[in-house]
N, C-alpha and C positions, 0 to 999 in steps of 0.2 A: 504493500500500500504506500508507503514510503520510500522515494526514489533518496539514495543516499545519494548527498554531493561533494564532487572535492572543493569546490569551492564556494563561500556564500556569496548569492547576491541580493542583495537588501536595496528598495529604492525607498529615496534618494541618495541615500547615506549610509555609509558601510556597518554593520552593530560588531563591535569588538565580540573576539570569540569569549569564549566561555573559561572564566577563571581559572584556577585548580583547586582553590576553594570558593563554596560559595558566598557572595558578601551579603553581610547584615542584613535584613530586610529593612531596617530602615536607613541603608544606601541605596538600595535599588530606587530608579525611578520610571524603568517606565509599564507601561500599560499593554498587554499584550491583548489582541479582541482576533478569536475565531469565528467563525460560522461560514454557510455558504455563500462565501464571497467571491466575485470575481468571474460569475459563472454568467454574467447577464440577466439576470434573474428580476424583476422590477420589487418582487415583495421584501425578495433578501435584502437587495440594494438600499432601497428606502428604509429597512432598521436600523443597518449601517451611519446611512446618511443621519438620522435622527440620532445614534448612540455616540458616533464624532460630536457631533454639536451638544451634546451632553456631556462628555470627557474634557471638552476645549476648555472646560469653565472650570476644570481644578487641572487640567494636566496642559505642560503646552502640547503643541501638536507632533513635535518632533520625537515627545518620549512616547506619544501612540504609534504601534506597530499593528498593522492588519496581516494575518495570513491568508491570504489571495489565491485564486486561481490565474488572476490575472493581474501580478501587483504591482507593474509600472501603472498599466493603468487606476488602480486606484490609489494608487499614492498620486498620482497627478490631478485625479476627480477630489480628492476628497484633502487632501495638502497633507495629507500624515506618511507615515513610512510603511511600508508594505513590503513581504519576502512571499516564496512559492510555497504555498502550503501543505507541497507532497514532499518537501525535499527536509529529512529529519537533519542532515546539517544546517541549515536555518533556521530550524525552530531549539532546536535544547541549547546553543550559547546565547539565545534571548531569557530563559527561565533563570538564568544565573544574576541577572540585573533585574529583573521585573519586579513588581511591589504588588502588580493584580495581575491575575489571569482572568479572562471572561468571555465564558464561550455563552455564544448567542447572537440574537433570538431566534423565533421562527420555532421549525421544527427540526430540531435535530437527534432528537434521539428516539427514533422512527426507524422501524424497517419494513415500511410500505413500498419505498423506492428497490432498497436493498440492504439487508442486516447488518453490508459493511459499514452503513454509516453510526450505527452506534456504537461501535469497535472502535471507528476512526475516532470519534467525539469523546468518547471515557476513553479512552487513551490517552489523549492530548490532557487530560485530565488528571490524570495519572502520573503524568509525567512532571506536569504543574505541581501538584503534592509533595514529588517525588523530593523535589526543587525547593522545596519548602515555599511555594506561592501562595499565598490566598487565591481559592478559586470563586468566582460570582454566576453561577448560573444568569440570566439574564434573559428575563422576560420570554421562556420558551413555552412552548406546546409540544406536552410529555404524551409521546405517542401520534399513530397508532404502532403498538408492539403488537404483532401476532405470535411470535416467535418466546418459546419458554425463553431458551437462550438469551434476547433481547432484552427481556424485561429484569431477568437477572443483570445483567450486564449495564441495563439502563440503571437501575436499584444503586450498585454499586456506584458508580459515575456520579450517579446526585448524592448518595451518603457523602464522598469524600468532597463533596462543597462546601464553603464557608459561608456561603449565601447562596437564597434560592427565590428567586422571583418567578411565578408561571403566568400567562399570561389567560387562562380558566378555570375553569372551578373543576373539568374533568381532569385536567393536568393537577390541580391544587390535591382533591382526593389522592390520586396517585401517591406525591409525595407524603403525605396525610396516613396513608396504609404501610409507610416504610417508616413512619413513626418520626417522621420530619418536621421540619421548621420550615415551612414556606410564605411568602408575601403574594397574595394576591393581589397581581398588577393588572396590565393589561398591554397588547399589541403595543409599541412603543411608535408606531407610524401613526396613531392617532394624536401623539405629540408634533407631528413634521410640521414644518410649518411653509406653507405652498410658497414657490418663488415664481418669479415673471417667465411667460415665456418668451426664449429666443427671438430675440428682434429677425433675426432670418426664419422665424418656424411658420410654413404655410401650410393649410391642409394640404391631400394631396390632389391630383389633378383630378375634375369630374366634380368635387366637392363644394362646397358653400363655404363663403367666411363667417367667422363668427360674429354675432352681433345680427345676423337676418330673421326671419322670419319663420325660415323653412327648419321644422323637425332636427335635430340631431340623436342620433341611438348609437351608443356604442355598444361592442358585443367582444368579448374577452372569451373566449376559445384555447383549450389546450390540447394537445394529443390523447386521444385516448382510446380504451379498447372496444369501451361503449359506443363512442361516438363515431358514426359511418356514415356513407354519404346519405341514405334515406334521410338520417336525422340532419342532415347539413340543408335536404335538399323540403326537410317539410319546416323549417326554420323561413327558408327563402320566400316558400308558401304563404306562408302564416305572416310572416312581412308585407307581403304584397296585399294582404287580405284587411289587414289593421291597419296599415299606416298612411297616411296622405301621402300622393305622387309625387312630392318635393321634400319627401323625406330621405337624409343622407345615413347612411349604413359609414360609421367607420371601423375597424376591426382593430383589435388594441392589440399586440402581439408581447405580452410582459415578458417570457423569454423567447427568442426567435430560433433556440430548435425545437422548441416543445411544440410553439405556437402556430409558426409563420404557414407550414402546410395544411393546417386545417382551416385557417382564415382563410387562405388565399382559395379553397375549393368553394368555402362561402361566398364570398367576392365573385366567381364565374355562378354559381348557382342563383346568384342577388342577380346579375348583366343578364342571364338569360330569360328573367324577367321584367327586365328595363328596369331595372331598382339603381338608385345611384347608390356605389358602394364602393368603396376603398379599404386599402391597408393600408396605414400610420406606419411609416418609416422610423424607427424607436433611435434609432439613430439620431435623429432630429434633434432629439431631449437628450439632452447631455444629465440631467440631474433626476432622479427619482421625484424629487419637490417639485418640480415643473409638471408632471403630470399630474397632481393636484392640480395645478391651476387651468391643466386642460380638463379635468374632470368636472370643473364648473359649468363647462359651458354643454354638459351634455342635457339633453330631458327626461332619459331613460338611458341605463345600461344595465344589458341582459349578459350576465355570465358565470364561469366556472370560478378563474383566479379569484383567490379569498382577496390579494390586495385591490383587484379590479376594486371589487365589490365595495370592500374595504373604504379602500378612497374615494367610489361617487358618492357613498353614504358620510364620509366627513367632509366634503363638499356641499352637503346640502341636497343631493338629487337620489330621487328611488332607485329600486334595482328590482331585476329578477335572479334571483341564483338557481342554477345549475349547479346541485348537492353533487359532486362527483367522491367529496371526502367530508367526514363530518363535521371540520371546521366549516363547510361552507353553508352548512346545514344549520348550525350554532349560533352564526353572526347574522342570518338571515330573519331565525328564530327569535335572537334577542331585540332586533330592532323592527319585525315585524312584519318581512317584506317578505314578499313570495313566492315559493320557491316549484322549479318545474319539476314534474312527475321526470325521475330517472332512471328509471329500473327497467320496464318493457319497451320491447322494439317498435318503429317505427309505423311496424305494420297493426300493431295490436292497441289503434283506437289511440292513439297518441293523440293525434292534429288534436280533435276537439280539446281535448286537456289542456294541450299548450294553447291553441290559439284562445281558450275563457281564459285563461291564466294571464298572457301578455296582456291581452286586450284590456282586461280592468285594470292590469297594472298603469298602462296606459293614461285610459281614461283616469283614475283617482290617482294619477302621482304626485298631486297638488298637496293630496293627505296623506300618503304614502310618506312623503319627505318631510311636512311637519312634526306625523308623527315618530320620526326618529331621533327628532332634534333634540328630545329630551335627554333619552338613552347616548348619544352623540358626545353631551356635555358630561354624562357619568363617567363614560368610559375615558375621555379627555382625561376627569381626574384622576381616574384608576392609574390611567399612562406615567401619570407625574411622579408614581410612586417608583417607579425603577431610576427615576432620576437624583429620589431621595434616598436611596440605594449608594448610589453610589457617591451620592455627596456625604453620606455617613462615612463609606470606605476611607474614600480620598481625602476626605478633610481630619481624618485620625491622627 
């Protein structure tokens, strides 16, 4: 899992290798932050982005280190330092200076994807301990574990933490049953706070500026094994059936290999019924916080990704969810919005479902988005608490 390396490289800046003893903890200064980073990811990235601008304000930025997938790039996006997060020579002469370890948010200790990421994440964990680090869980969502293995594994990985924030109450139980000490927070992107968009960012071609008249729906789509073209192509339908003819389809693609091939079948399935419909070039948006502020200008967004969802609802605008995984089933639930039948096929009496389902959402999104406004402001404050997390830490 780990690519040994003979050499580090660290961007911007080189991190001295690793002592022969380890020093004091209170010489260590800097902040080391895993999770899945680097990977293009829009939900990861916006934790990221939110948990930097929560560090900056006890740490300067140069004693944060990210473990990256991709870490010139986000040492460049986000102005802290970044190494490759497969290469174990860059990561253990970091543990030897650190004062915090913090692996998170999100979901990482899951083996829905694949078991190896719970391995990889209590490892890194492990290793932190080993180092004599404090470790901060941070604002995660514990599961889903199917796997005995996993959940042992995950078990262990949250004991040896010195803090533990979760981000739900099925998470919170979890650590709650291991006989733990947890804070119930919440998503920390409900903290992000939206930034302007790119003076060069234009929709894409076919499309409408914003500030008109006509409809906008976005629709956040991911790969999956459920979803085929039937379901892509009675989506199209049921657009065409509901929406006014100067209604613009834009497709949100939050990671572009998960996302980009089942939007773009939407996209030809939308044109061969005259629907104007695009794919958003994510490219565009250089910062996760900037699609907050494209999230405003939607009327409706219909989808899978929890942060789609996520962000038009702290933005202010309804949603449909597309439950593919419980979280999206949770956030939909908690603030009241409605979620598509996703269990039988296309052929088995779908349409009517979905097209009553979009259709009201639709028509009453006026109440749909008031009424989240309140749960909005809750979960706002919940978020704050992993910020007083780690202002406890760092101001010790």
């Amino acid at each position: 899992m780990w690519q040994i390396a003979t050499k580090s490289t660290i961007y911007p800046t080189q991190v001295p290798v690793l002592p022969d003893k380890p020093s004091a903890v209170n010489q260590r200064s800097l902040v080391v932050v895993s999770g899945y980073y680097g990977f293009d990811n829009l939900g990861d990235e916006a934790i990221l982005e939110e948990l930097i601008s929560e560090l900056k304000e006890f740490v300067q930025a140069e004693k944060i280190v990210v473990l990256s997938n991709n870490p010139s790039q986000t040492a460049e996006l986000y102005g802290v330092r970044a190494v490759d997060r497969w290469r174990l020579a860059e990561f253990i002469p970091l543990l030897g200076q650190a004062r915090l370890f913090i692996s998170g948010g999100g979901g990482l200790l899951q083996d829905a994807t694949s078991p190896r990421s719970v391995f990889y994440y209590a490892g890194q964990i492990l290793a932190a301990r080993l180092a004599r680090v404090p470790v901060l869980i941070y604002a995660q969502g514990i599961g889903p574990l199917k796997r005995a293995t996993s959940k042992i594994v995950a078990g262990c990985a949250l004991k040896m933490a010195n803090h533990i924030t979760v981000r739900d109450q099925a998470s919170l139980a979890f650590t709650e049953a291991l006989g733990l000490s947890a804070e119930l927070s919440a998503d920390p992107v409900w903290s992000l706070k939206a930034s302007p968009l790119p003076q060069s960012f234009i929709l894409p071609s076919g499309t409408t500026d914003f500030g008109t008249a006509n409809p906008l729906i976005g629709v956040s789509l991911r790969r999956h094994s459920y979803l085929d073209s039937e379901h892509l192509g009675l989506l199209a339908r049921i657009f065409k059936k509901i929406f006014p003819a100067n209604t613009v389809f834009l497709m949100l693609p939050l990671q572009k290999s998960e996302d980009n091939d089942v939007l773009e079948k939407l996209v030809d399935q939308c044109k061969r019924l005259d629907l104007k419909a695009s794919l958003l070039k994510a490219e565009d948006l250089v910062k996760p916080s900037q699609w907050l502020k494209l999230m405003e200008n939607f009327d409706l967004l219909i989808g899978m990704r929890l942060h789609a969802l996520l962000m038009a609802i702290k933005a202010g605008k309804p949603v449909v969810g597309m439950p593919y995984d419980p979280k999206v089933t949770y956030l939909c639930q908690a603030f009241k919005q409605p979620l598509l039948d996703f269990e039988r096929s296309a052929q088995d009496g779908l349409e009517n479902a979905w097209l009553s389902t979009i259709e009201a959402a639709y028509t009453d999104r006026g109440k749909l988005a008031e009424g989240a406004s309140q749960t909005t402001t809750l979960m706002q404050e919940k978020s704050c608490k992993n910020f007083a997390i780690l202002a406890k830490i760092l101001k010790s």
